[in-house]
ROFI-37436 format. One record per residue (C-alpha): x, y, z; residue in one letter; chain. Coordinates in nm, 3 decimals. Example, Ala and Ser with C-alpha at 12.3 -4.5 7.8 and 13.67 -1.06 7.14 Angstrom:
2
NODE      px      py      pz code unit
NODE   1.230  -0.450   0.780    A    A
NODE   1.367  -0.106   0.714    S    A
***
This chain:
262
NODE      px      py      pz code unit
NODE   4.157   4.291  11.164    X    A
NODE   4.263   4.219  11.524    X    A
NODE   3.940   4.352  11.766    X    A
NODE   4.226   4.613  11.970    X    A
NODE   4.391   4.757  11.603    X    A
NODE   4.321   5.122  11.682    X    A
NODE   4.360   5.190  11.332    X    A
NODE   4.460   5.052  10.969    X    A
NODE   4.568   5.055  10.605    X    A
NODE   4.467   4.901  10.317    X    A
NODE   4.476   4.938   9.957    X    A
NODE   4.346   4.774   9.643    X    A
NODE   4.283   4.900   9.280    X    A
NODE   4.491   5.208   9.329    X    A
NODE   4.294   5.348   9.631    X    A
NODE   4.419   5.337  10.001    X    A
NODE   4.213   5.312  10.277    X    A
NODE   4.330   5.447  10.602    X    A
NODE   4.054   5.337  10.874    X    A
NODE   4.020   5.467  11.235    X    A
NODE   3.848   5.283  11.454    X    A
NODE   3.897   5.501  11.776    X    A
NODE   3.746   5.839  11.780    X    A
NODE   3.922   5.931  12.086    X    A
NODE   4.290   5.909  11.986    X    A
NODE   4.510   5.712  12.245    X    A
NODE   4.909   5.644  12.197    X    A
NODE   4.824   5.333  12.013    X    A
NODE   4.553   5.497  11.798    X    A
NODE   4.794   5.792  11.712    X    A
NODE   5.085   5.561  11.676    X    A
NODE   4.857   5.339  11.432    X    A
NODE   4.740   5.586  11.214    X    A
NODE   5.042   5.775  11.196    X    A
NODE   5.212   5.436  11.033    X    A
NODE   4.894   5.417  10.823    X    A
NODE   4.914   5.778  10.666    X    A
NODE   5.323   5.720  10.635    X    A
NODE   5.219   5.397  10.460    X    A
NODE   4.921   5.563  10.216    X    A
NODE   5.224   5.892  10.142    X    A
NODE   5.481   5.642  10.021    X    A
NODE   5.256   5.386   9.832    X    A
NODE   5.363   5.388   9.473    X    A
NODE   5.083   5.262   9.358    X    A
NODE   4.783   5.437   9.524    X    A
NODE   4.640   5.707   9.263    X    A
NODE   4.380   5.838   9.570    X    A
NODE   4.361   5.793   9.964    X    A
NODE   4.030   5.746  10.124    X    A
NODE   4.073   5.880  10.527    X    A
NODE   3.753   5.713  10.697    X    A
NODE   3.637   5.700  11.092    X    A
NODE   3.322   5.546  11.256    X    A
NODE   2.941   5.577  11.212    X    A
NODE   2.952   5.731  11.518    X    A
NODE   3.284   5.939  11.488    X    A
NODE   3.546   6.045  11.201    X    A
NODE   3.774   6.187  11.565    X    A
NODE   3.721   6.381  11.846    X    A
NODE   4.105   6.439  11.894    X    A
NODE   4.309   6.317  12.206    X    A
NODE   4.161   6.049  12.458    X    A
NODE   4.116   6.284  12.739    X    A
NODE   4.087   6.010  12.990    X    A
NODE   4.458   5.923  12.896    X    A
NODE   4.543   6.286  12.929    X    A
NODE   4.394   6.285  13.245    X    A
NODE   4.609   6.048  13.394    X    A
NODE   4.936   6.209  13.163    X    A
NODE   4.889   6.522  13.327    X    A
NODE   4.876   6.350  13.689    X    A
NODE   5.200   6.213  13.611    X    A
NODE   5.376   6.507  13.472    X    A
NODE   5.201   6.829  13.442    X    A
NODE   5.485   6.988  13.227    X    A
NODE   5.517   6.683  12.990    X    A
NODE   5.192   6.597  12.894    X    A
NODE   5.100   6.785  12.578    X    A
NODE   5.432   6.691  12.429    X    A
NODE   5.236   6.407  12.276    X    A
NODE   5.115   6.765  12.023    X    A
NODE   5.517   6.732  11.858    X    A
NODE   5.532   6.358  11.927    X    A
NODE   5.214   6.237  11.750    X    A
NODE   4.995   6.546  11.616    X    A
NODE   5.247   6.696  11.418    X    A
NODE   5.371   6.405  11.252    X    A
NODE   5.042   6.262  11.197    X    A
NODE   4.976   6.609  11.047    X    A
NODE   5.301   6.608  10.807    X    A
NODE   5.233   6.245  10.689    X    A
NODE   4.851   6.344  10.580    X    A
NODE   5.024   6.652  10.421    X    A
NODE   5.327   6.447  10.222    X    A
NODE   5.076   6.252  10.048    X    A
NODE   5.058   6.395   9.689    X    A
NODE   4.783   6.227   9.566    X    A
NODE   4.372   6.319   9.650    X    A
NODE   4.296   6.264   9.986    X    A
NODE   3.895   6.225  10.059    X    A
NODE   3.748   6.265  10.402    X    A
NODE   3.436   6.007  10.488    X    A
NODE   3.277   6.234  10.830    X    A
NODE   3.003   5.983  10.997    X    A
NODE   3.005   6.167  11.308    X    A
NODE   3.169   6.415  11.533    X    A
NODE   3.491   6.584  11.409    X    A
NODE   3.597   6.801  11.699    X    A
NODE   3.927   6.975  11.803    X    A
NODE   4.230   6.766  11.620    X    A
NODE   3.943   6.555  11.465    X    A
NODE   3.835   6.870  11.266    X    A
NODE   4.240   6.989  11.183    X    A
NODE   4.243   6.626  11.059    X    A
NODE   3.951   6.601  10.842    X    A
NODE   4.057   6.987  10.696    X    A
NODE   4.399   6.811  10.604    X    A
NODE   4.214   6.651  10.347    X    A
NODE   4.133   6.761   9.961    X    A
NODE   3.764   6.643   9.994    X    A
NODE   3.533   6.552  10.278    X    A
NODE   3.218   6.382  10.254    X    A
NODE   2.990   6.425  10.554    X    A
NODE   2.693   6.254  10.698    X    A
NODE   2.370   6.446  10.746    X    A
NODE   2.435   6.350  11.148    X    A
NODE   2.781   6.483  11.140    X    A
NODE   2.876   6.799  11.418    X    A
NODE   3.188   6.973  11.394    X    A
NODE   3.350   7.195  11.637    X    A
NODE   3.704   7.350  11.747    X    A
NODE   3.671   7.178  12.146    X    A
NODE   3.995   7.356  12.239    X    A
NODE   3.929   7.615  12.440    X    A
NODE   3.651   7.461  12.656    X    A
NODE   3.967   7.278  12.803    X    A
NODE   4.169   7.573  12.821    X    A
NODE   4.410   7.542  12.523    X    A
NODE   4.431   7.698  12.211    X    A
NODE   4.479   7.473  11.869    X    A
NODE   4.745   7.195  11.736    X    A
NODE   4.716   6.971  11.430    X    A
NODE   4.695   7.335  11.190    X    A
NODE   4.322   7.398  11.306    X    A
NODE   4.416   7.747  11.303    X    A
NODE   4.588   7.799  11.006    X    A
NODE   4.310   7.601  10.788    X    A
NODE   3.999   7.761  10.959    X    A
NODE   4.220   8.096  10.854    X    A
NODE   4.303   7.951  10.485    X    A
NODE   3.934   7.809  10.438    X    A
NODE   3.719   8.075  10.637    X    A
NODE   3.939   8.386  10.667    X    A
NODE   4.013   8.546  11.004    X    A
NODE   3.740   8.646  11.121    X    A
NODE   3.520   8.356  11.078    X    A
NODE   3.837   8.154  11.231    X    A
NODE   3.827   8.357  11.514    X    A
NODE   3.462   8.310  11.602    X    A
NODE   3.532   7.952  11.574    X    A
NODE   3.827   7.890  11.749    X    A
NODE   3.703   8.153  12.048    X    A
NODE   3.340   8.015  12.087    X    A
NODE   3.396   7.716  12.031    X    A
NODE   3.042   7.662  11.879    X    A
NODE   2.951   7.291  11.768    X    A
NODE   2.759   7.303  11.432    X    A
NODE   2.601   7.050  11.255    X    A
NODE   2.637   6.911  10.868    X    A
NODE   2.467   7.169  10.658    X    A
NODE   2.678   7.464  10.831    X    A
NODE   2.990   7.314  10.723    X    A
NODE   2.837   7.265  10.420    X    A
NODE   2.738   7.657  10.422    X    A
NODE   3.071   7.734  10.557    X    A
NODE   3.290   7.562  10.269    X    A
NODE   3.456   7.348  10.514    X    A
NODE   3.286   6.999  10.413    X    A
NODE   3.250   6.916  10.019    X    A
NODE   2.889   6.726  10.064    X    A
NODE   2.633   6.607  10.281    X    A
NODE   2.462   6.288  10.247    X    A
NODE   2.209   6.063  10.414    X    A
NODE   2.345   5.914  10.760    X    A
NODE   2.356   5.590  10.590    X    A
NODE   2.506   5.674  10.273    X    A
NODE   2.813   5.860  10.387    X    A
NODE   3.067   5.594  10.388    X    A
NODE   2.950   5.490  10.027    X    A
NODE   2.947   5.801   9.883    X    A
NODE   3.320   5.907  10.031    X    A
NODE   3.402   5.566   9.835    X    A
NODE   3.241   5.631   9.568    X    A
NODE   3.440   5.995   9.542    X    A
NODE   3.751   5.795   9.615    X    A
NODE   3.734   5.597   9.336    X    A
NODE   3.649   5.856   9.059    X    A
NODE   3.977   6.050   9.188    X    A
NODE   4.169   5.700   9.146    X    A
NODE   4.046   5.670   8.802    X    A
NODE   4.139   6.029   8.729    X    A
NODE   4.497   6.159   8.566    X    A
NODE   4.677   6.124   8.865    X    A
NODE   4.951   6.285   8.789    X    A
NODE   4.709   6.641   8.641    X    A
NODE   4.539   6.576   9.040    X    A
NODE   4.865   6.559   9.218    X    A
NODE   4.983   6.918   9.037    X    A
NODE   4.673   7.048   9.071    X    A
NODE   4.704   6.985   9.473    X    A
NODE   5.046   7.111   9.445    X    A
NODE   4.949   7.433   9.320    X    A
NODE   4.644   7.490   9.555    X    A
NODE   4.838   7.469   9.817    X    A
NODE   5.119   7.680   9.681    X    A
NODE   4.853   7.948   9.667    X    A
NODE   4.690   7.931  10.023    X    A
NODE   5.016   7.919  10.165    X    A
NODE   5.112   8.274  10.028    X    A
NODE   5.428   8.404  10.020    X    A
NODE   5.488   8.396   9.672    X    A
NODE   5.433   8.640   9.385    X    A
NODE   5.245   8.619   9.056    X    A
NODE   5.495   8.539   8.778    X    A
NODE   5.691   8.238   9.051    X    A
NODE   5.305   8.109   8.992    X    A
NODE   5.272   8.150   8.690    X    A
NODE   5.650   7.973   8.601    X    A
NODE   5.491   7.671   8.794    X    A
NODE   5.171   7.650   8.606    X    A
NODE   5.402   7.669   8.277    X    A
NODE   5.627   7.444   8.399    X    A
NODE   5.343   7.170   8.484    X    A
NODE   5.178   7.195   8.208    X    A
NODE   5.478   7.129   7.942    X    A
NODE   5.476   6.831   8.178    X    A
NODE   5.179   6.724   8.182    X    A
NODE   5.133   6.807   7.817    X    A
NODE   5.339   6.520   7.726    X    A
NODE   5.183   6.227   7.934    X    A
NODE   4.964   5.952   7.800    X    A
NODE   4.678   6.066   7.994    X    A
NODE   4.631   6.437   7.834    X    A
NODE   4.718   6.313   7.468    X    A
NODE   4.507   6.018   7.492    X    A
NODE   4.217   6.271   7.638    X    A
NODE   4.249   6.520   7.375    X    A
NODE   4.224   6.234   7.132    X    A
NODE   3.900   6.121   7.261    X    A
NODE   3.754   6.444   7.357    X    A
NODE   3.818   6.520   6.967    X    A
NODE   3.640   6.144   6.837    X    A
NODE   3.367   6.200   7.078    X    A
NODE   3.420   5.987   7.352    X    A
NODE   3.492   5.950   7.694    X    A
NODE   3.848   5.966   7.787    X    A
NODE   4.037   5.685   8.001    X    A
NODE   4.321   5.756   8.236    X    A
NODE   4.584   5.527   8.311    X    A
NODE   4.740   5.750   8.594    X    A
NODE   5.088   5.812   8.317    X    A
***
């Protein structure tokens, strides 16, 4: 790895690795991990992604030093970098169908936190602080922060975040159900690999419905029996790969089942 990559991918044994390297988020760090995440959503091979930032940061969103100087230049133009980088970046993290786990080290602030929620898990250091940011610079949210502080929290509790703008640590995340675990500072990254790989041993396909129809339901919108036709429909599906027959196989012998990801 080149000393100025901003950010990378990487993948081996049927788990990618995206890695960010700058908290802040510059062009080239949103450019870079945008063509990470695009490469993680169209691997056909990965069976989980592992989304991982710094001891000392998962993201604190946009390099404000950068937008400094981007709103000197054009006052008008400078948050269009929200439909030129965030949403993307958002819409790649969301087209990948397999588990997505979160390693938190450190802060995960304003886009940082929409990114980490973008995840399926998130594994969080005992150090780690979390906060909205936005409107102690006068804007509201991008990257979905609303809408998952609404999905995860409910409205109220989303609107006590997002208008406060409180920063809380590990264990009220934890509390909060917006973080999966807490571990010791130096255990974090381990552990989030550790998930990472289970979910990558797992029946990848069963994982990548199962996401599907979480997210069916937290969207809303749709009733009961268009649910209910899904579950049906996944489960004849499912029903027929090598991972569920060879599972209720072993779970009938006694032993612990092996999935192949088929």
């Amino acid at each position: 790895m080149s000393e100025n990559t901003a950010a990378e991918f990487a993948e081996e044994d049927g788990l990618a690795v995206v890695r960010l390297h700058r908290p802040a988020l510059d062009r080239q760090a949103k450019e870079e991990l945008l063509a990470a995440l695009r490469r993680a959503a169209a691997s056909r091979t990965a069976r989980a992604v592992l989304l991982l930032g710094s001891d000392k940061a998962f993201c604190v969103g946009q390099d404000l030093a950068e937008h400094a100087r981007a709103l000197a230049e054009d006052r008008e133009g400078a948050l269009e970098t929200v439909r030129e980088h965030y949403n993307p970046i958002v819409l790649a993290l969301e087209d990948i169908g397999v588990p997505v786990v979160v390693g938190i080290g450190g802060a995960a602030v304003g886009a940082g936190l929409g990114l980490a929620l973008a995840g399926d898990v998130r594994v969080a250091a005992r150090r780690a602080r979390f906060g909205t940011a936005f409107t102690g610079i006068g804007l509201a949210s991008d990257s979905g922060l609303a809408a998952r502080l609404v999905r995860c929290l409910g409205q109220a509790r989303a609107m006590e975040l997002m208008l406060l703008g409180t920063v809380f640590g590990a264990e009220r995340a934890l509390d909060l159900g917006l973080v999966t675990e807490v571990v010791d500072d130096d255990a974090w990254a381990e552990r989030a690999e550790e998930v990472a790989r289970e979910l990558a041993a797992g029946p990848t396909a069963a994982y990548v419905a199962a996401k599907r129809q979480v997210r069916s339901a937290a969207v809303g919108g749709r009733g009961l029996p268009e649910l209910l036709e899904e579950e049906a429909g996944d489960q004849v599906r499912l029903g027929a790969t090598d991972d569920h027959v060879g599972a209720v196989e072993a779970f009938t012998a006694k032993r612990r089942p092996v999935f192949r990801g088929r």
